[in-house]
VOZAMAR-290291 format. One record per atom (N, C-alpha, C, CB): x, y, z negated. Coordinates in pm, 1 decimal, always signed. Glycine has a CB too. Layout:
<recs>
(rec (X Y Z))
...
</recs>
This chain:
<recs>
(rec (+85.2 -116.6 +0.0))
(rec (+0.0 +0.0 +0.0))
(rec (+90.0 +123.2 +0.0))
(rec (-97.0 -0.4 -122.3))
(rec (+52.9 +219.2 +103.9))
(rec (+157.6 +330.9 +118.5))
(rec (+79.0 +459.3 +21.6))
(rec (+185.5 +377.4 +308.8))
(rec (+131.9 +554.8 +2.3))
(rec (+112.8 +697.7 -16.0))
(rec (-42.0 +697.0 +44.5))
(rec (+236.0 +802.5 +70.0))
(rec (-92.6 +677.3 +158.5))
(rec (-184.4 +749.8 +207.0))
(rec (-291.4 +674.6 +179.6))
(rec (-169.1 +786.7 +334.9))
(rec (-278.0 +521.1 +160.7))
(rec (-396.3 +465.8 +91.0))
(rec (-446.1 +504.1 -14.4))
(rec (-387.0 +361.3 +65.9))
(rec (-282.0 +483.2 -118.7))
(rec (-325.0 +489.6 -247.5))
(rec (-380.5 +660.1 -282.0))
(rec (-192.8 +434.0 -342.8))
(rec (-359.0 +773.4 -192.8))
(rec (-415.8 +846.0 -189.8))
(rec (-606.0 +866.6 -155.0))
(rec (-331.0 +884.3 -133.2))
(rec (-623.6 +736.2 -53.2))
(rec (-748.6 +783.7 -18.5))
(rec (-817.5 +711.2 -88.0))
(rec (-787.1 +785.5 +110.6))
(rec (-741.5 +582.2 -204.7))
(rec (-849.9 +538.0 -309.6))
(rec (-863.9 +629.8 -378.5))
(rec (-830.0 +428.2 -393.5))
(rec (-796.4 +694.3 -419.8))
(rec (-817.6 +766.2 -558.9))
(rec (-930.8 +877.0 -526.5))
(rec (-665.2 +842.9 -621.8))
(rec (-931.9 +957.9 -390.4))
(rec (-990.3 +1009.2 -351.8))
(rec (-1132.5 +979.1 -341.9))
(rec (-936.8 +1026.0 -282.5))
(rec (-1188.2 +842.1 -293.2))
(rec (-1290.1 +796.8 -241.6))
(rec (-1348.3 +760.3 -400.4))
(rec (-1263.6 +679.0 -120.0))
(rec (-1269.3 +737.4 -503.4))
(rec (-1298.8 +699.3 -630.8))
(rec (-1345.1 +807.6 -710.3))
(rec (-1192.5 +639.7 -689.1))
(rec (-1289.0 +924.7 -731.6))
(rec (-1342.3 +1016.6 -751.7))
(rec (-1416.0 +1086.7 -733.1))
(rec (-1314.4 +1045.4 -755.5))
(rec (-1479.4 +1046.2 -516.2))
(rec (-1603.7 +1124.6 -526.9))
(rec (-1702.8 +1015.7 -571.6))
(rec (-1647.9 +1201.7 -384.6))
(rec (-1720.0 +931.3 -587.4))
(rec (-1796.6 +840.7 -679.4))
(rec (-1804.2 +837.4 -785.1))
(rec (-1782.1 +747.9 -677.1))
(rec (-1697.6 +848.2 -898.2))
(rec (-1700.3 +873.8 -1025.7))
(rec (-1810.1 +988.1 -1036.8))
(rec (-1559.3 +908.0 -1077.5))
(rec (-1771.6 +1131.3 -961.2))
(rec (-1803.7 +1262.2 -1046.0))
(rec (-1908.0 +1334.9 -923.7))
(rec (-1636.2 +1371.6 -1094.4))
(rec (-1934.3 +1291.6 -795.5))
(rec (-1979.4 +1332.4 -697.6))
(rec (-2114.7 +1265.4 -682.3))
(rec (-1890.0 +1318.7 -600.4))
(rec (-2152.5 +1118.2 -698.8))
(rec (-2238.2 +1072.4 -626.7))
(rec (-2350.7 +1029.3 -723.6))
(rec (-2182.1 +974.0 -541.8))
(rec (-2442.7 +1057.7 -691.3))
(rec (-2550.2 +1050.6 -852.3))
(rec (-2644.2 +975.5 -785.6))
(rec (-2633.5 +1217.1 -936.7))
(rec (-2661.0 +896.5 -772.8))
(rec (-2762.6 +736.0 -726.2))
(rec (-2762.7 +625.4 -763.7))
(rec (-2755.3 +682.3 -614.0))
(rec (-2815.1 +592.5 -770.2))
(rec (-2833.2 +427.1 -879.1))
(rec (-2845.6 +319.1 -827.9))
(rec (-2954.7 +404.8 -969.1))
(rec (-2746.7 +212.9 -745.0))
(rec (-2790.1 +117.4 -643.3))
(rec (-2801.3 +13.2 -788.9))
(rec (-2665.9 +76.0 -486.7))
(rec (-2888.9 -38.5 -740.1))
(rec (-2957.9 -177.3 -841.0))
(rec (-2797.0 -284.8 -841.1))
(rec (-3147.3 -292.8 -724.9))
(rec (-2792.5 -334.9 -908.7))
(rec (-2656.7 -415.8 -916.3))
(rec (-2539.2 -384.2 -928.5))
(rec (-2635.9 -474.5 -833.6))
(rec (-2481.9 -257.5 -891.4))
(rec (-2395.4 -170.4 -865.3))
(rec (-2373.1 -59.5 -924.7))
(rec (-2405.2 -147.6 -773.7))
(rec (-2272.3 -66.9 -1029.9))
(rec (-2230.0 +101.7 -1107.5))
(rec (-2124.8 +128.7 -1023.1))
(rec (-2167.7 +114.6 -1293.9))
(rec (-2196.4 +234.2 -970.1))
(rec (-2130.1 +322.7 -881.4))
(rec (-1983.9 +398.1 -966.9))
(rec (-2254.5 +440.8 -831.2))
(rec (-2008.3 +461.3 -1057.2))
(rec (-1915.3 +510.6 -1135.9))
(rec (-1790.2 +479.3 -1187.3))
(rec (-1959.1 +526.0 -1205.7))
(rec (-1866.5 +294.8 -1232.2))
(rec (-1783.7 +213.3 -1266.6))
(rec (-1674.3 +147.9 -1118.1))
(rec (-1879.4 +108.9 -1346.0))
(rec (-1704.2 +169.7 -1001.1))
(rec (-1641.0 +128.6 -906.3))
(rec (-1555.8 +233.7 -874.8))
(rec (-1716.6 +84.0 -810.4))
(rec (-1611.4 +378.6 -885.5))
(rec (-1525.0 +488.9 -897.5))
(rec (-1374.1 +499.4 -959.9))
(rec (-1596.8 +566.7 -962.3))
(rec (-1408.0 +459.1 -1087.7))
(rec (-1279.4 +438.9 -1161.9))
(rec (-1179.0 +347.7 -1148.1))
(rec (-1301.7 +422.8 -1268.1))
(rec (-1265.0 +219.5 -1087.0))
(rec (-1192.8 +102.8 -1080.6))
(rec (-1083.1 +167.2 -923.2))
(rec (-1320.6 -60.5 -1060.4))
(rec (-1154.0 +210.4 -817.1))
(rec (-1068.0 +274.4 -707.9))
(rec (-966.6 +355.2 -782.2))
(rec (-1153.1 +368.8 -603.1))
(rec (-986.1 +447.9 -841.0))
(rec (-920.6 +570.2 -890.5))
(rec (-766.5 +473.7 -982.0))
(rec (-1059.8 +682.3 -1015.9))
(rec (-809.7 +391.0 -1012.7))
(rec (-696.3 +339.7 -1112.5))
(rec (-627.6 +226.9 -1054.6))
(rec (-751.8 +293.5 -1254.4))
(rec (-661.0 +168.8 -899.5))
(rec (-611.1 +117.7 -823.7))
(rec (-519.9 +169.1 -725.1))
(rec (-684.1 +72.3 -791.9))
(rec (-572.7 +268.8 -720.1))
(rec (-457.1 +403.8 -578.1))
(rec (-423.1 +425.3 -660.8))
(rec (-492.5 +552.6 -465.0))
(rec (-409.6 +494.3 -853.1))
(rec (-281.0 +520.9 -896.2))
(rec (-159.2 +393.2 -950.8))
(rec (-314.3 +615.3 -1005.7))
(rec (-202.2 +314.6 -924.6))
(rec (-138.6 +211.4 -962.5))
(rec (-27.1 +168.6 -805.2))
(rec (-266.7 +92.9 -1018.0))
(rec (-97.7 +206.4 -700.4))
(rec (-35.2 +177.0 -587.5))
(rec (+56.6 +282.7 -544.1))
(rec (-126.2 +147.7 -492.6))
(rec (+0.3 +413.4 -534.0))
(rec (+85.3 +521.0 -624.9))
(rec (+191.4 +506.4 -660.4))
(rec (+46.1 +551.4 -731.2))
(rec (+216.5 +484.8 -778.1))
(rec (+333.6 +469.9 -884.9))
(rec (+403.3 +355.4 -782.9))
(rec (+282.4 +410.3 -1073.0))
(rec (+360.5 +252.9 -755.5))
(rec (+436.2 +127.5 -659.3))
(rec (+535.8 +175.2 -564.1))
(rec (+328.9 +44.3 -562.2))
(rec (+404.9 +271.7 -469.9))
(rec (+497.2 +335.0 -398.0))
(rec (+608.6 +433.2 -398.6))
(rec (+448.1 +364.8 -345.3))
(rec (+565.0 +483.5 -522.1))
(rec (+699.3 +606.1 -526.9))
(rec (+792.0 +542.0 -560.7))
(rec (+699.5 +734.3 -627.7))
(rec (+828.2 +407.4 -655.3))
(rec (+938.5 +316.4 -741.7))
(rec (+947.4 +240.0 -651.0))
(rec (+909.8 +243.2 -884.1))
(rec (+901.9 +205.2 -530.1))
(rec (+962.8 +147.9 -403.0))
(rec (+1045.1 +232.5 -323.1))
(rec (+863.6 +102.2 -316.6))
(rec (+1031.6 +350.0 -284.3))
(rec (+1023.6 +410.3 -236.4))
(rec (+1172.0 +463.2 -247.7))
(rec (+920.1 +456.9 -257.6))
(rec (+1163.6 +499.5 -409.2))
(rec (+1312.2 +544.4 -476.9))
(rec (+1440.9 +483.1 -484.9))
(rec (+1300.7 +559.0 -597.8))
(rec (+1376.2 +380.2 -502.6))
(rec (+1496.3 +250.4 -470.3))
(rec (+1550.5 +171.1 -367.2))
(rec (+1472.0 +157.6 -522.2))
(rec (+1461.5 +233.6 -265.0))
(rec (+1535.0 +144.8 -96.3))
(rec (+1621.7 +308.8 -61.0))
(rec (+1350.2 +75.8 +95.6))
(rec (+1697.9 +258.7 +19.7))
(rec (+1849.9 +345.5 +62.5))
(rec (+1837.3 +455.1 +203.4))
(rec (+1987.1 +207.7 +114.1))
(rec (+1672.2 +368.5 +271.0))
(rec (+1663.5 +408.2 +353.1))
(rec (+1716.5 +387.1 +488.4))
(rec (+1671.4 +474.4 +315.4))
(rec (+1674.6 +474.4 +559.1))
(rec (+1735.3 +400.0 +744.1))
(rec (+1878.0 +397.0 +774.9))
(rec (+1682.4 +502.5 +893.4))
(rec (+1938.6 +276.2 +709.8))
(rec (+2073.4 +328.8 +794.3))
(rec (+2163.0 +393.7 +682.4))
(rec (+2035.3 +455.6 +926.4))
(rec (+2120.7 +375.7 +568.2))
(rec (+2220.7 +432.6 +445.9))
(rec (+2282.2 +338.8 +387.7))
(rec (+2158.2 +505.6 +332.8))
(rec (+2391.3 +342.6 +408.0))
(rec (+2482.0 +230.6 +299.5))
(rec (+2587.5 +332.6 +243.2))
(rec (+2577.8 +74.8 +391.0))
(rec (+2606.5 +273.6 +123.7))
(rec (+2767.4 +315.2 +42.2))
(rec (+2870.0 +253.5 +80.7))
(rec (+2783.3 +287.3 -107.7))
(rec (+2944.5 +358.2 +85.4))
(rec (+3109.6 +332.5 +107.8))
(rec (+3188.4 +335.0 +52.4))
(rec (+3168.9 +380.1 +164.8))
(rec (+3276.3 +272.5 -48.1))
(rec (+3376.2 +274.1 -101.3))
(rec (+3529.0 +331.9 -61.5))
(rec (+3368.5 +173.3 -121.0))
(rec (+3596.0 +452.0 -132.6))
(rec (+3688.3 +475.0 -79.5))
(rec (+3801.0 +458.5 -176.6))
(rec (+3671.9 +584.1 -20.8))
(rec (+3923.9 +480.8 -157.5))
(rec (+4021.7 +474.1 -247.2))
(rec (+4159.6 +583.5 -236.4))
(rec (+4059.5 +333.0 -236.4))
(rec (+4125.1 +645.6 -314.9))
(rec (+4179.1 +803.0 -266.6))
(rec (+4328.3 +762.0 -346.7))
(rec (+4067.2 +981.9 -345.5))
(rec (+4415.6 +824.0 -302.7))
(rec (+4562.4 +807.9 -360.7))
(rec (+4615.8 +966.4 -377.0))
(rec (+4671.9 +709.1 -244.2))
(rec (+4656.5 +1029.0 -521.6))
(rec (+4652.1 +1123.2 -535.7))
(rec (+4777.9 +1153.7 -629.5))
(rec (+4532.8 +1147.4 -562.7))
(rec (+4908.7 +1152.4 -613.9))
(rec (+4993.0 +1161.3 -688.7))
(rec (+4997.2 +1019.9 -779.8))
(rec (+4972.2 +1285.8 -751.6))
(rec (+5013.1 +920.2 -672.0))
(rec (+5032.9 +776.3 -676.0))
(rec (+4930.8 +712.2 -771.8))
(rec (+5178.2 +742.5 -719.4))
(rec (+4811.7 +775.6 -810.0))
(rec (+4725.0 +687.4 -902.9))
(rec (+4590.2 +691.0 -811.2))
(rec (+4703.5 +754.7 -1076.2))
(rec (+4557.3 +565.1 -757.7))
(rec (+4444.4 +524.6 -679.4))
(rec (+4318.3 +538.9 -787.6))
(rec (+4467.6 +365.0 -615.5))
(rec (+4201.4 +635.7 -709.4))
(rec (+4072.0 +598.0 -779.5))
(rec (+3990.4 +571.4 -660.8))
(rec (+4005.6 +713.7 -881.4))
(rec (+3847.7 +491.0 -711.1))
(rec (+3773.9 +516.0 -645.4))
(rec (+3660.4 +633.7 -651.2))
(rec (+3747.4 +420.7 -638.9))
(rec (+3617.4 +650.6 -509.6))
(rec (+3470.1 +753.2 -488.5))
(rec (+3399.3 +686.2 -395.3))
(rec (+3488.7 +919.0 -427.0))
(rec (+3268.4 +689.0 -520.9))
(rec (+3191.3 +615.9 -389.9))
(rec (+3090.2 +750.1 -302.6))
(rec (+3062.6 +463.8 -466.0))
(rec (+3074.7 +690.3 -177.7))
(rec (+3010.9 +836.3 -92.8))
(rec (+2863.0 +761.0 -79.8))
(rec (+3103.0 +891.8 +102.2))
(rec (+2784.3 +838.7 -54.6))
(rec (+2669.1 +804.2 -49.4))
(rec (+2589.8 +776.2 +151.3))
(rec (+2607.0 +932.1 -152.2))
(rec (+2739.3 +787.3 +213.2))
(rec (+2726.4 +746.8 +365.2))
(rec (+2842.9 +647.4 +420.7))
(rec (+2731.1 +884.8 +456.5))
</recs>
């Protein structure tokens, strides 16, 4: 689930929670409201902690080993 789902549950959940005032027989509307609303933020949060932790297109670290008045360190670069 990307950003734009978990955006349009929360969305579609909320106008049900606080928007839609009708009473289908079998069905709490409200109660399905919330249940959306707390499903897109849950997918949400997924996505951003996925999101944060992949490197992306084509990004790797490089290890270098710099020699600087004969004492080698490393730096790592972020390309």
């Amino acid at each position: 689930m990307g950003f734009g789902t978990s955006l349009f549950l929360i969305a579609v959940g909320a106008i049900l929670k606080f928007a839609v005032n009708v009473s289908v027989q079998g069905v709490d509307l409200q109660a399905v409201g919330v249940i959306l609303m707390i499903v897109g933020a849950i997918g949400l949060v997924a996505s951003i902690v996925v999101w944060n932790t992949w490197g992306g297109f084509g990004a790797t670290r490089r290890r270098r080993t710099i020699v600087e008045d004969d004492r080698p360190y490393d730096r790592t670069y972020p390309y």
